[in-house]
Backbone as CSV, one residue per row, in Angstrom:
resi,resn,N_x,N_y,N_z,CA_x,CA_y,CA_z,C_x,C_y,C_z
1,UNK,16.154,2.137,-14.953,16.757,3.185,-14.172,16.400,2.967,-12.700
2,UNK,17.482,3.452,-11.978,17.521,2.818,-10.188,18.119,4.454,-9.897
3,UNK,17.148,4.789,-8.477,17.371,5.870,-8.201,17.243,5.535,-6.179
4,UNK,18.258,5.910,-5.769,18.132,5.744,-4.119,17.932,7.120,-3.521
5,UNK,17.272,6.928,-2.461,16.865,8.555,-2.099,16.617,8.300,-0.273
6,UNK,16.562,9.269,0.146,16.395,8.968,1.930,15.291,10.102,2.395
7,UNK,14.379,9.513,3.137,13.657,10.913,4.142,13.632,10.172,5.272
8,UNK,14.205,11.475,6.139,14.754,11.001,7.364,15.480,9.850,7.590
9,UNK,14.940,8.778,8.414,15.929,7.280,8.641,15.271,6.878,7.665
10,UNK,14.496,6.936,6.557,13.819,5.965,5.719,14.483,6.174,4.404
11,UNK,15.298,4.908,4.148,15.780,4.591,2.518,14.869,4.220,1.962
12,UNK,14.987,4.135,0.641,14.089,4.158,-0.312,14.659,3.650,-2.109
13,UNK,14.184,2.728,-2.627,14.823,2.779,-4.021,13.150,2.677,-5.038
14,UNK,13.799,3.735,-6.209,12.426,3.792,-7.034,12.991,3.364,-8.449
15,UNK,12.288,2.430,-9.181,13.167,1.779,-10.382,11.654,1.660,-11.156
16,UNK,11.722,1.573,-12.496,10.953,1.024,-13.348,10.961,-0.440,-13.205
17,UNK,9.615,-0.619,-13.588,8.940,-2.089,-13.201,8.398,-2.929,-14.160
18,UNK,9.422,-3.511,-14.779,8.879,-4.011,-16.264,7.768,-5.416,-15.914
19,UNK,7.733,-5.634,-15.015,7.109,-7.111,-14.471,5.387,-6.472,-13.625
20,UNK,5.349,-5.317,-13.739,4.033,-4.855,-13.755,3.040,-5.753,-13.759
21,UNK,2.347,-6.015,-13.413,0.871,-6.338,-14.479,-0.096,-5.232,-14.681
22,UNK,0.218,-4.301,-13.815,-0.876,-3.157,-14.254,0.265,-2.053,-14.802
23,UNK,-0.087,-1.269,-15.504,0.738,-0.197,-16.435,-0.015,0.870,-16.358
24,UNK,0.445,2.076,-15.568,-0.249,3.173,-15.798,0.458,4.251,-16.702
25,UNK,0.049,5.143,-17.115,0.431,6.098,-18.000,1.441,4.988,-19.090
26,UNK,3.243,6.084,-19.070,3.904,5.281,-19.483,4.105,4.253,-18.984
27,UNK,4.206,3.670,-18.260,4.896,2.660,-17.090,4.601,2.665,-15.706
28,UNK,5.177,1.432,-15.071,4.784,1.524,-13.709,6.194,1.387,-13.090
29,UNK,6.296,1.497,-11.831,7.368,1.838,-10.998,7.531,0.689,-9.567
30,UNK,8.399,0.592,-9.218,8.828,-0.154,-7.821,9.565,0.078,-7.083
31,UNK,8.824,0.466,-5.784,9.708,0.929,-4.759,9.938,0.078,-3.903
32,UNK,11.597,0.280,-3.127,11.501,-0.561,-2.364,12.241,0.319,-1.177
33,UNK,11.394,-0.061,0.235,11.236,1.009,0.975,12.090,0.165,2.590
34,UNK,13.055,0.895,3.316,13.726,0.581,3.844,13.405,0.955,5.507
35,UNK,12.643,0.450,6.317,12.231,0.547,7.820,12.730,0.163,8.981
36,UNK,12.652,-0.018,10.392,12.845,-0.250,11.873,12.038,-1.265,11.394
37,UNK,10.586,-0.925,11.217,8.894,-1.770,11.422,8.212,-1.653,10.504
38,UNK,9.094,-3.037,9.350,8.421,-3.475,8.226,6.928,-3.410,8.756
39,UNK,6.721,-4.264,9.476,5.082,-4.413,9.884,4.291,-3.347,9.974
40,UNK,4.792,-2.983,10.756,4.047,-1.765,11.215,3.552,-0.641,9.632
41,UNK,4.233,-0.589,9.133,4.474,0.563,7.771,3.717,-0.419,6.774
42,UNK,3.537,-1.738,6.518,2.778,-2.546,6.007,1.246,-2.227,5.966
43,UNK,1.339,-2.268,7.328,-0.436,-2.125,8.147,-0.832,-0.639,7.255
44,UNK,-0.129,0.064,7.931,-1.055,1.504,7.565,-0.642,1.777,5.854
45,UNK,0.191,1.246,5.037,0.033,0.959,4.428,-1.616,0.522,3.991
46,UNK,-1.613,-0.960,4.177,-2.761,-1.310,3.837,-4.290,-0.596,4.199
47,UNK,-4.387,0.585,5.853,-5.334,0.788,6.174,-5.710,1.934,5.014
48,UNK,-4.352,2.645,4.126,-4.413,4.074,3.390,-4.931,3.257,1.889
49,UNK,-5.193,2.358,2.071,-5.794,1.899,0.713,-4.993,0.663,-0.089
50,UNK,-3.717,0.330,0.121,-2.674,-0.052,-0.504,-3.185,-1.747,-0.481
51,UNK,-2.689,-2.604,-1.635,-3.554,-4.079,-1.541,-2.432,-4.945,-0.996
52,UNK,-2.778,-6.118,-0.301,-1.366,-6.993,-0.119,-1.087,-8.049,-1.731
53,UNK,0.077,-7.890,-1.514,0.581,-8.363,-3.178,0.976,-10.041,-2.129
54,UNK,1.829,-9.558,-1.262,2.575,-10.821,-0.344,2.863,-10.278,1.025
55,UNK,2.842,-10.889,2.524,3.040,-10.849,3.352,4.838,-10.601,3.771
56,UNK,4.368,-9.779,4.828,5.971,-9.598,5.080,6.847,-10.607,5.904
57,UNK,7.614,-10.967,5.188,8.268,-12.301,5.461,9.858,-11.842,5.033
58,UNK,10.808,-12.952,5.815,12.028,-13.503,5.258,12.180,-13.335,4.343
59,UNK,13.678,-12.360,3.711,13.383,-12.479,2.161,14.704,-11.416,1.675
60,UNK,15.690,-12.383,1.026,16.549,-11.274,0.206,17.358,-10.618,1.442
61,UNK,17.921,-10.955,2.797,18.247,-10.983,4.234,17.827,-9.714,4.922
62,UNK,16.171,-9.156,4.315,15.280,-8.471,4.678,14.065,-9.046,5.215
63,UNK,13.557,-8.378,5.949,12.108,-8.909,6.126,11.265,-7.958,5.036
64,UNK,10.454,-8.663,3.915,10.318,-8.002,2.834,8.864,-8.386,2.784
65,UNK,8.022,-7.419,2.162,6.194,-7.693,1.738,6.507,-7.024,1.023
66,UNK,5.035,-7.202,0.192,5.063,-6.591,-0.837,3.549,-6.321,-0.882
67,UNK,3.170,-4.752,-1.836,2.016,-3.904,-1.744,1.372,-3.863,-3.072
68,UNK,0.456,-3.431,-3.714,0.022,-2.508,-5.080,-0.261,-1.400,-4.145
69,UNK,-0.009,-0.188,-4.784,-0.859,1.058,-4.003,-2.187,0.673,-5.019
70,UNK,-2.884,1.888,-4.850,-4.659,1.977,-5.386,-4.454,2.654,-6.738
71,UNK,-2.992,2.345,-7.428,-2.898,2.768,-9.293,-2.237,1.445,-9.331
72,UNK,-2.168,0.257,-9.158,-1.561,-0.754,-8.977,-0.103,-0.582,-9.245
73,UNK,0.780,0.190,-8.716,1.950,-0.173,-8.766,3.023,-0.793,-7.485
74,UNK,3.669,-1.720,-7.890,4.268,-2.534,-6.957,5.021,-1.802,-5.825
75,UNK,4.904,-2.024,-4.547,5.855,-1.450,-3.344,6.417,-2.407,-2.796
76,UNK,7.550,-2.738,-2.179,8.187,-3.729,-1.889,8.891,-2.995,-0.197
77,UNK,8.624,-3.491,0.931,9.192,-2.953,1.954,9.022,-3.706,2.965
């Protein structure tokens, strides 16, 4: 299931994440989060606890990284 949603200028898609490696409760989830300043939203990202999965780079004709938050589930933005 794929669900798109917006706050403010920020898109957003939240889908089940069968490629997990960590599984919380039922399942884990993947968001993929739509910015001005990938970077920037990366960083504080990472300063609020969040782990780097992959650097934000070229990718999919996004500039795309990728996160675990601190329940390991995947963020993609």
């Amino acid at each position: 299931m794929v669900a798109q949603l917006a706050v403010d200028e920020a898109d957003f898609w939240v889908q089940d994440d069968p490629d997990a490696e960590t599984v919380v409760g039922d399942g884990s989830i993947r968001m993929i989060l739509t910015v001005a300043e990938p970077e920037a939203v990366f960083q504080q990202a990472l300063v609020a606890g969040a782990t780097e999965v992959a650097p934000v780079a070229e990718g999919h004709v996004w500039r795309v990284g990728r996160l675990a938050d601190p329940f390991g589930d995947t963020l993609l933005g």
